[in-house]
C-alpha positions in Angstrom: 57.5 -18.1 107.6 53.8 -18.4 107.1 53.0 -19.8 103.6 49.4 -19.1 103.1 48.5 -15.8 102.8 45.9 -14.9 105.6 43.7 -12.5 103.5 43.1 -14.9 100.9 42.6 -17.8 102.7 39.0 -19.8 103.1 37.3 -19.3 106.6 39.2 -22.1 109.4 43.1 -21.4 108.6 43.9 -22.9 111.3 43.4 -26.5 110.0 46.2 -26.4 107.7 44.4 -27.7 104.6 45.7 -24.4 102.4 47.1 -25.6 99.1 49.1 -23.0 97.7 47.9 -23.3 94.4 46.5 -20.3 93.3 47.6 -18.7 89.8 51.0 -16.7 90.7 51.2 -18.1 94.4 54.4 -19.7 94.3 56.0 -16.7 92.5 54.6 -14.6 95.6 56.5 -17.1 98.1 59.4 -16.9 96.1 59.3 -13.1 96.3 58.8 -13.2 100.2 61.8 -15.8 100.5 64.0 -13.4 98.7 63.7 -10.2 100.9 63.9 -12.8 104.1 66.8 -14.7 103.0 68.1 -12.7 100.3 71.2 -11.1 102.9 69.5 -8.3 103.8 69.0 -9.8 107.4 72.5 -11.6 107.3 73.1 -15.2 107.7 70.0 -17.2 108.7 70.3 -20.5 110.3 66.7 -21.8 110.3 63.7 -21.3 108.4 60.3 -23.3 109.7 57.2 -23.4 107.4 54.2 -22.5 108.9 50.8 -23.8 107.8 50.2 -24.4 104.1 49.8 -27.7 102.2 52.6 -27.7 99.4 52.4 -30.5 97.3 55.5 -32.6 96.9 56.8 -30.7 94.1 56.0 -27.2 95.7 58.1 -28.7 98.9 61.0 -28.9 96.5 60.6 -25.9 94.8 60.7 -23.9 98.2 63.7 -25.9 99.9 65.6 -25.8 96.4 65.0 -21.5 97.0 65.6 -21.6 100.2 69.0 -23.1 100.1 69.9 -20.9 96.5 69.4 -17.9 99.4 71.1 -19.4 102.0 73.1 -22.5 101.6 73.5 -23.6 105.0 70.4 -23.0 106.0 68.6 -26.3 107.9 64.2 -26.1 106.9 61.8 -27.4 108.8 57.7 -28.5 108.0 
């Protein structure tokens, strides 16, 4: 799951210095996570963040939805 959204992102992606701190951003991921993980695709085993730069709180936030969606889920940076 890429976190950064790749038309809003500042020229050179690819060096992973994307906070994800625009107004509403979070909510967006959150949104995403639910129609990945939300059952629709049944159980999922692993999810792997791609790219991004969550602050330590916004780590939590997404692990803490991940693992509301699917509890036995194992996350990886």
């Amino acid at each position: 799951f890429s976190n950064i959204d790749w038309e809003k992102q500042p020229e050179n992606p690819w060096q992973n210095a994307n906070t994800l701190d625009e107004e509403g951003y979070m909510e967006y991921i959150h949104a995403q996570l639910k129609e990945l993980l939300g059952g629709k695709y049944g159980e999922i085993s692993e999810l792997w963040y791609d790219m991004g730069k969550p602050n330590p709180a916004q780590s939590d936030q997404l692990r803490t939805w991940a693992h509301e969606l699917q509890p036995n889920i194992m996350i990886n940076s």
